[in-house]
C-alpha angles and dihedrals in degrees: 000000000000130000117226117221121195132206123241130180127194119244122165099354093303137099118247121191106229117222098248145060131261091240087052092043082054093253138130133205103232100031103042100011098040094046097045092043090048085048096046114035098157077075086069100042141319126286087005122160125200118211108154137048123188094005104190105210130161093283096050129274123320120217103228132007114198145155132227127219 
């Protein structure tokens, strides 16, 4: 089973969802996703820290591990 990701721009302050893919748009979710997410965490939360990248647990990795403030 697949995930589907979608893609989302900013535009006044507010998130869009934009009409194709990530694959379609040429991104990948490790390579583009993964890196802008880890080098931008406030896009996550606020006051969010990541410490942690590919966390293996129990249940599988996790993509990212972080704290909040």
């Amino acid at each position: 089973m697949s995930t589907g990701i979608k893609v989302w721009e900013v535009k006044d302050d507010t998130l869009e969802a934009v009409t194709i893919t990530m694959a379609e748009a040429g991104k990948k979710e490790v390579e583009d996703l993964e890196k802008w997410l880890a080098t931008n965490p406030e896009l996550i939360g606020e006051g969010i820290v990541i410490i942690g990248e590919q966390v293996q647990t129990r249940s599988g990795p996790l993509d990212f591990l972080g704290l909040d403030s």
